[in-house]
N, C-alpha and C positions, 0 to 999 in steps of 0.2 A: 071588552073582549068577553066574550059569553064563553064559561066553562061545558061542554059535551059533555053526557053522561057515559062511561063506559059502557063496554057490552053486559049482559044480561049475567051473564056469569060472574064475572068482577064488575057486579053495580057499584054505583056511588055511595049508594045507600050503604051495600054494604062493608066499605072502604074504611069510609067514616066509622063506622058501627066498631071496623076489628082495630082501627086505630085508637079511639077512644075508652076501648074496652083492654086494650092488652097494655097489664104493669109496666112491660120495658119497651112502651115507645117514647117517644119524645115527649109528648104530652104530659105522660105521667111521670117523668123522669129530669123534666126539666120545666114544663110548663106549669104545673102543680107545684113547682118547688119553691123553697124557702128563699134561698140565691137570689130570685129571678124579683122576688117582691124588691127585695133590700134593695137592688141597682138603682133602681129607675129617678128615688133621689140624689144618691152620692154619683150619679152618672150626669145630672144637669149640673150639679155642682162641680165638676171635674169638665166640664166642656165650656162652663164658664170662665175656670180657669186658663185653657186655651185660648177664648177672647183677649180677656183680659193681658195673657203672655204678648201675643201676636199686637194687638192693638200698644202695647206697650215697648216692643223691640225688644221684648228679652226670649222671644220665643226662639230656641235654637235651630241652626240651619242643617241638624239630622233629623228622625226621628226618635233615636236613643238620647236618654235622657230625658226629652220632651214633657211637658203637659199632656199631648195627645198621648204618647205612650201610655202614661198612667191609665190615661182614659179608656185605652182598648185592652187592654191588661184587664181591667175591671170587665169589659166585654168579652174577651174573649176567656175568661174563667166560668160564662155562663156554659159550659161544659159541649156535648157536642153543636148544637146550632153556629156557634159561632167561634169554632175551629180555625183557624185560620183567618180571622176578620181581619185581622193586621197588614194582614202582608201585602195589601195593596197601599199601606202608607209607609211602608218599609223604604228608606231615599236608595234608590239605587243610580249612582253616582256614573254608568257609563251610559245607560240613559238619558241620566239627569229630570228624572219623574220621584213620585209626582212633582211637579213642580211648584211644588208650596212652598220648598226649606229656600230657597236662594234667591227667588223672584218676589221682591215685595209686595208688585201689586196683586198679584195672583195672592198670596199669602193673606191681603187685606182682604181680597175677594172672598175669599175662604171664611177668615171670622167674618166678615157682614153675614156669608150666610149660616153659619151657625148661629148667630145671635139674633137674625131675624127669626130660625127656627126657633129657638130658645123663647119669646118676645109672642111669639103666635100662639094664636087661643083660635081659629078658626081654619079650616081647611083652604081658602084660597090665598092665606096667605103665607102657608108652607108649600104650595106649588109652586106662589110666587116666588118663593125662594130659592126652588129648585131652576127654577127656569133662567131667574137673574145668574146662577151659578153656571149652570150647564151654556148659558152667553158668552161666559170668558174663556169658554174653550182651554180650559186647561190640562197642557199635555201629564197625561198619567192620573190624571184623576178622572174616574168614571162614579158611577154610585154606589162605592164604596160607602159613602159618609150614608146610605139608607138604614144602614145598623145603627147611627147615632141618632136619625130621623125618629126610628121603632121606639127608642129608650127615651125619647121627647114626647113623642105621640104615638104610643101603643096602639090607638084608637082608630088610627087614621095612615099609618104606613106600616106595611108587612117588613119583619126583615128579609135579608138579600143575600144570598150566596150563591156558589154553583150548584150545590144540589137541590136549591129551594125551588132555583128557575129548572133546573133539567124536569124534576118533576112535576112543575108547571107547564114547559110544554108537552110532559107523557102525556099528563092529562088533557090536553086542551089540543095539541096537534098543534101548536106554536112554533115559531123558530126564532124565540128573541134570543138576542144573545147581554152576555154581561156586562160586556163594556158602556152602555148606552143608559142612560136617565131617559129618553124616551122610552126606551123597551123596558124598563123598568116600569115606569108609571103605565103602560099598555098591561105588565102585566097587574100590577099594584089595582087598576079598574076588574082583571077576571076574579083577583083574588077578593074582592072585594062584596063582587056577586056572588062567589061560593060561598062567603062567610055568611049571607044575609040571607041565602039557601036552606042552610043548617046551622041557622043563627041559636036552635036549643040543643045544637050538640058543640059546638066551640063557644066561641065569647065576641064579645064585641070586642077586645084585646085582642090585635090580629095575631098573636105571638100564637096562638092554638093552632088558628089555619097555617099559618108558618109554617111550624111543627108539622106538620102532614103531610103538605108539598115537599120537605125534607125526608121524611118517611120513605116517600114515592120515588123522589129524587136518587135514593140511595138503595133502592131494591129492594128497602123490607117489607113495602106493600107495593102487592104485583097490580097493572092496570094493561090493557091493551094496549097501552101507547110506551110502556116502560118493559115489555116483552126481554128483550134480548139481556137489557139491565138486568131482571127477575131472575132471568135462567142463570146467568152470572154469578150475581147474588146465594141463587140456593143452589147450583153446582159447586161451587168452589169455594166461597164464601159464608155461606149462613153457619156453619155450624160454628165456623169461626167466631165472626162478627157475635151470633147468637151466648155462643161461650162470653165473649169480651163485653157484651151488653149485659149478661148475666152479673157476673167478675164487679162491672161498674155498681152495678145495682146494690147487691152484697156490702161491697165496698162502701156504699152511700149510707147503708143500713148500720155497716160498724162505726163511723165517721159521726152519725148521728148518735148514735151509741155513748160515745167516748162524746161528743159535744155536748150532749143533757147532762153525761154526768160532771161535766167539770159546772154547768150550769147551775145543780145540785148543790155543790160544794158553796160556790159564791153565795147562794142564797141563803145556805144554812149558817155561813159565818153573818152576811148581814146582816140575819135574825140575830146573834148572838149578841151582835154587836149595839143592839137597839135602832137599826136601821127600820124603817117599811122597805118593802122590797120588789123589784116590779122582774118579772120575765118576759120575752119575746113576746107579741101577739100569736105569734103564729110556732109558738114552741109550749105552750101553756099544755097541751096536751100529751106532752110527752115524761114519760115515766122518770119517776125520784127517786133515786139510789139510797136515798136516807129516809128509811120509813114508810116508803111504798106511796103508793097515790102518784098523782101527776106536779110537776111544777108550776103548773097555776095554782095549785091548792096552796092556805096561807099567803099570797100573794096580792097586790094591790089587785082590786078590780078595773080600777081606769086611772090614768097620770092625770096631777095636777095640771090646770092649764099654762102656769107659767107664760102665762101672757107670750104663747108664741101662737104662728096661724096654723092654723086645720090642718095645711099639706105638711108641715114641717113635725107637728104634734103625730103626726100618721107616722112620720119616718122615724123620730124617737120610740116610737112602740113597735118596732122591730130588731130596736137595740140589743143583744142578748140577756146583759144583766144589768140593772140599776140600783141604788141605795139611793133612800129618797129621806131625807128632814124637813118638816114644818113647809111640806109643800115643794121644798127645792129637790131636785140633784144631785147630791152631794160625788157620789162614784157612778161611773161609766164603763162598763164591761164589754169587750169584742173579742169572742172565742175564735182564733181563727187555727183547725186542725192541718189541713191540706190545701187549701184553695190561697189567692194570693192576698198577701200582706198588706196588699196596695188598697184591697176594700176595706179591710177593716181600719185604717187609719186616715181611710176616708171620709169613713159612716161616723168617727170620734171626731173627724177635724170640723163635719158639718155641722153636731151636736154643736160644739163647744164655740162654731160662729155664730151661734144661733141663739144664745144665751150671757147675759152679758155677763162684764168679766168680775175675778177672774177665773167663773165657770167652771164646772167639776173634773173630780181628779179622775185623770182617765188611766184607762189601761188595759194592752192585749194580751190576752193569755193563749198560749201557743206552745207546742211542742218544743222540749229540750232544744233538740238539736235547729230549731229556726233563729236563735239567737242572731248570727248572723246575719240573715237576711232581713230580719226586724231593723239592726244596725244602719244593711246597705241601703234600706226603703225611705229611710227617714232622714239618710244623709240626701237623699236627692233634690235639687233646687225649689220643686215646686212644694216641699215639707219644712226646707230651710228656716222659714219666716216665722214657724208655728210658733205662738206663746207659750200654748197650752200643749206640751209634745206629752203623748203617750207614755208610760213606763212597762216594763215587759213583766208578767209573772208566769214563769215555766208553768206547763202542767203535772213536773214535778214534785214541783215546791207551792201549788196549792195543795197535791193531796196529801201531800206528805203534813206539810203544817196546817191543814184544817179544823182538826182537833183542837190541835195546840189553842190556837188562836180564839177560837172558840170560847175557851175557857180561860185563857187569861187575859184578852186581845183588849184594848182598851180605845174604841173609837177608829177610824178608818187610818188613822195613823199608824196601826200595830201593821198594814199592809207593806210599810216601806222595810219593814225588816226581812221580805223576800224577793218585795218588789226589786227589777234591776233600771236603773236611768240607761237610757240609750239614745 
């Protein structure tokens, strides 16, 4: 399906131009960000887990509770794009949709085609997959699952919502609608050509073009075919939204703020402690509370290979803090301020399968008052089995005993005198 250029007033050209230029759109607020790197492993490993549930009869007949849940939790925390991604797996019981929780075979149908996605390294054999799915005709499932498609193969499927497609068809004059994997993959071919259009203003990660058709979709960029959306939007709406995009931004900036510095903190005790010390790839640039300069400054230049593979070694180097011995691991840091519990005890649980045992000591550091919900995450069935479980340390009680620890701390064992078991 060939994308139209708008009119001459609202070009394409310059669509693109005010999307990819302005701080609070999607792009730069979500597509640029830290979030969106870290998913894409703990998101394959979390869909695996659903095989493996499903394929082994322990997968439950809601979706509360579930493996899937975890999985879209971790999706739907990727902030606005994927809002509401859940709610088409949500079981809704006078329905009786989707109908994965109660019908086995559909259920099986379901993991074959996840783990065919999973399993695919070339484009026709994730279409395949789509098509062998969209065969079984299963009532209440539509292509919902294209958001787990995008977190498999960034490369090769756009994510899917209602505002992705409304502003797909402003732009194009389409009428697909949501429920249909054909009208998805109709649209999946225009979004496709837009991207290879202005393949050096987004990426070959479709999540950018995503991003923009979401834009569109939702009235912050007006186009001839999103007209009435537009006026919408900037009558009654924009100053709103504009405020509450604002507010978010802000927000991400204090969040980031308070995440470097507990960052800070960890590394300076490492140092103390005769650790080498490794920080985020993609946080090395941000500002140290203790002494100024950035936190890649004094920090390993690149992790030992620990005889793990390339794609897993890539996902360890986004971990937020490590303490590293004679080439190993020893401690595992996952800063989690606001966003959900469920990633960062993901992003530890993959580390630690990934390295044999009994693998380093982990643990998340997270506001006071999450205690609980650290508790209720890691009581869930699919954390159940963990050998290696996380321990909690407030961001209290690192700043407060930072110092302390510092100076009289003796080896990573001085941590369990604030750490809490959970």
């Amino acid at each position: 399906m060939e994308v139209n250029a708008p009119s001459s007033s609202l070009g394409l050209n310059d669509l693109v131009g005010r999307y990819c230029g302005d701080p609070e759109s999607v792009y730069h607020t979500w597509f640029l960000g830290e979030d969106r790197l870290k998913a894409f492993r703990t998101l394959r490993r979390g869909i695996q887990g659903v095989v493996e549930d499903i394929q082994s009869g322990t997968f439950p007949r809601d979706y509360r509770g579930s493996s899937l849940e975890v999985v879209m939790t971790a999706i739907i925390e990727q902030k606005q794009v994927f809002q509401g991604a859940a709610h088409a797996f949500y079981w809704k019981p006078k329905l009786r949709i989707p109908d994965i929780y109660e019908h086995r075979d559909n259920q099986l149908g379901f993991a074959r085609f996840l783990a065919e996605a999973l399993k695919a390294t070339r484009e026709d054999q994730v279409l395949a997959a789509i098509h062998r799915l969209d065969s079984l005709s299963i009532k209440g499932m539509g292509p919902a699952a294209a958001n787990l498609l995008y977190f498999l193969h960034p490369t090769l499927m756009p994510a899917f919502n209602t505002a992705i497609l409304t502003g797909f068809n402003a732009l194009t004059g389409a009428r697909l609608k949501l429920g249909s994997w054909q009208d998805y993959l109709a649209m999946r071919e225009g979004v496709l050509d837009l991207n290879t259009r202005f393949q050096d203003r987004f990426s070959r990660d479709l999540g950018a073009v995503s991003g923009f058709l979401f834009d569109i979709g939702i009235g912050k960029l007006a186009t001839t075919g999103n007209v009435e959306t537009a006026l919408v939007f900037e009558e009654k709406k924009l100053q709103k939204t504009v405020e509450k995009r604002h507010q978010e931004v802000m927000a991400d900036a204090q969040e980031a703020s308070l995440h470097a510095r507990m960052q800070a903190h960890l590394l300076k005790v490492g140092r103390a402690l005769g650790y080498e010390v490794w920080v985020a790839r993609n946080d090395r640039s941000a500002p140290n509370c203790h002494g100024g300069g950035t936190l890649g400054e004094g920090t390993a230049s690149k992790l030992p290979p620990m005889d793990l593979p390339p794609e897993v070694l890539g996902t360890v180097e986004l971990i937020d803090v490590l303490w590293l011995q004679e080439g190993q691991i020893v401690c595992a840091f996952e800063v989690e301020k606001s966003t959900s519990i469920y990633s960062g005890i993901l992003r530890l649980q993959d580390l630690s399968l990934s390295l044999p045992e009994p693998g380093p000591n982990l643990y998340l550091v997270a506001p006071d008052g999450r205690e609980g919900e650290v508790r209720a995450q890691l009581a869930r069935p699919i954390f159940q089995a963990l050998a290696n479980r996380p321990a909690l340390i407030t961001f209290s009680d690192i700043e407060t005993h930072c110092e302390a620890i510092c100076r009289f701390g003796m080896g990573h064992e001085s941590l369990k005198r604030i750490a809490r078991v959970v």
